[in-house]
N, C-alpha and C positions, 0 to 999 in steps of 0.2 A: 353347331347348335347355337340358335340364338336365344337367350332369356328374358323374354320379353319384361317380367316382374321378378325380384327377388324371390326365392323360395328358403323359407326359416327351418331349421335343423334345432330342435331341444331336446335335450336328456339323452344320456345313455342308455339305451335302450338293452342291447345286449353283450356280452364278449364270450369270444370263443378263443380257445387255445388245440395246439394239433403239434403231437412229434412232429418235426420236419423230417423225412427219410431221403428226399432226392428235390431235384425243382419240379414244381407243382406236384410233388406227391408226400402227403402227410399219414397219418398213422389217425389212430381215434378221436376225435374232436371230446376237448373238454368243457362243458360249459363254467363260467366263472359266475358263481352264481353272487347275486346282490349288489351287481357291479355300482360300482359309485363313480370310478374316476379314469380315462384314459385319455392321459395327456402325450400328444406324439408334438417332440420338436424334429422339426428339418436341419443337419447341423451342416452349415456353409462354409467353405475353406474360401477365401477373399483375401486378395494379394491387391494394391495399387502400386503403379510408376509412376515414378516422379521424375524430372526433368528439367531444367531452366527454371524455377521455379512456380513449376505449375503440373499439376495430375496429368497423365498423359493417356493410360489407359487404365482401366482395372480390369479383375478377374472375378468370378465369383462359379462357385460349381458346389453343386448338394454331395457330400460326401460319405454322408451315411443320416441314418435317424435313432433319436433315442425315443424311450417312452417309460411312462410311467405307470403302473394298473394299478388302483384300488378297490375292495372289494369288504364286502364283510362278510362271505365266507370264509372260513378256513379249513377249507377240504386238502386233505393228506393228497388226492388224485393228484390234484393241481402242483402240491408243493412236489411229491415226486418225480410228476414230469418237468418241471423249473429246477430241481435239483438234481438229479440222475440218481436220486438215494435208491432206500430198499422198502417198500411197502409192506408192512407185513399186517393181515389180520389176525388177531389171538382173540382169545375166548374170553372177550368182555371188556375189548380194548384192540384200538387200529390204531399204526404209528408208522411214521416212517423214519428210518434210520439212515441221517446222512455221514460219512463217514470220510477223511483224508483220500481215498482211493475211489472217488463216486467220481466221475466226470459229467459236466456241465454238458444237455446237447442243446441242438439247436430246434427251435419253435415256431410256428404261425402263428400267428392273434390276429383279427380282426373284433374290431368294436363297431358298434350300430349305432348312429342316431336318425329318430324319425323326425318326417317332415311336418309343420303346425298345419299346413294343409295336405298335405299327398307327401306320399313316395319317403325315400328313407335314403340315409350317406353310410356308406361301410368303410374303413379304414384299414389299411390291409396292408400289416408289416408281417410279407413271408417268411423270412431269416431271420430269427432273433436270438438270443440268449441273453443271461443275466447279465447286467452289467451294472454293477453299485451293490446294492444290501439289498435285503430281504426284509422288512420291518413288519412286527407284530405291537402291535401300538396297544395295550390297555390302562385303564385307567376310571375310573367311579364314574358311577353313571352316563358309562357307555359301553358299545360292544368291543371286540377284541375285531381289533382293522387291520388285514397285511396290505401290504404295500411292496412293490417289487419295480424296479429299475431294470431296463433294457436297453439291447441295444440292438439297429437291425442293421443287418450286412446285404450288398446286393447278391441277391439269388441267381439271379441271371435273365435272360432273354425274353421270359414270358412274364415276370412280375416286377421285374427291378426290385430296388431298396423300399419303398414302398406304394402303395396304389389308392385309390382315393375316388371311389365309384360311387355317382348319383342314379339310384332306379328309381323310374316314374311312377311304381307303388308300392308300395311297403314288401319287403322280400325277407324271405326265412337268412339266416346266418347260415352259410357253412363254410368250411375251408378245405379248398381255396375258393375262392370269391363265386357264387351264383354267377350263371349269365342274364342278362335279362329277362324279366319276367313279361 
């Protein structure tokens, strides 16, 4: 594909989370509602030789991704399935109860940015799990922000570690990633 012009990507538009159960097969998409932030870095493992004194070769290979979500809701759905707790609804109160014997599993996310003229970028880390804190941020005259740190693992053969699909018009979210529209 050739690009003839730039094409500009602003704002987060959507994120979506999904149990992971298998490669390309998830469980119920969650929506992350009020999304504000989804930072994905690429983390590279890079080795150089040295020699007579002079570089001789180097290495560099993508070895996994982290990522960061922020959001200002704070839906128990979302924290349940980030944390493998116990959801429970009672009569004038919903909580979830995590506990020493909960096990962490593993997630999809995909985050949306649209395009300033056409079309939209989806960001697409199949395998994740927590990886860092959980942060419920408050404080005066503002909302109560969680924030969650990840980490994605390669899936394998159909999505890798992660995926990074431009469509030439604006496309619904789901997981795993739309085909073309």
């Amino acid at each position: 594909m050739v690009q003839m012009s730039p094409i500009y990507r602003y704002g987060l538009r959507d994120l979506k989370i999904a149990p992971w159960t298998s490669e390309n097969s998830y469980g119920t998409t969650l929506d992350i509602d009020a999304a504000q932030a989804f930072t994905v870095t690429l983390i590279t493992q890079t080795a150089v030789l040295e020699g007579d004194d002079i570089e001789k070769d180097s290495f560099a290979k993508i070895k996994s991704v982290e990522a960061t979500m922020r959001n200002g809701d704070v839906s128990l759905d979302v924290l349940d399935l980030l944390t493998g707790g116990t959801l429970y609804a009672g009569v004038g109160y919903d909580d979830v109860l995590i506990s020493a014997d909960d096990n962490i599993g593993y997630f999809g996310v995909v985050g949306k940015v649209v395009g300033t003229q056409a079309g939209c970028t989806m960001i697409f880390i199949p395998k994740a799990k927590i990886f860092g804190n959980i942060n419920y941020q408050a404080q005066g005259n503002s909302y109560l922000i969680p924030e969650v740190q990840i980490k994605g693992v390669n899936e394998g053969a159909i999505n890798g570690m992660v995926r990074i699909r431009h469509y030439d018009v604006d496309t619904a979210v789901t997981i795993p990633l739309p085909a073309a529209s």
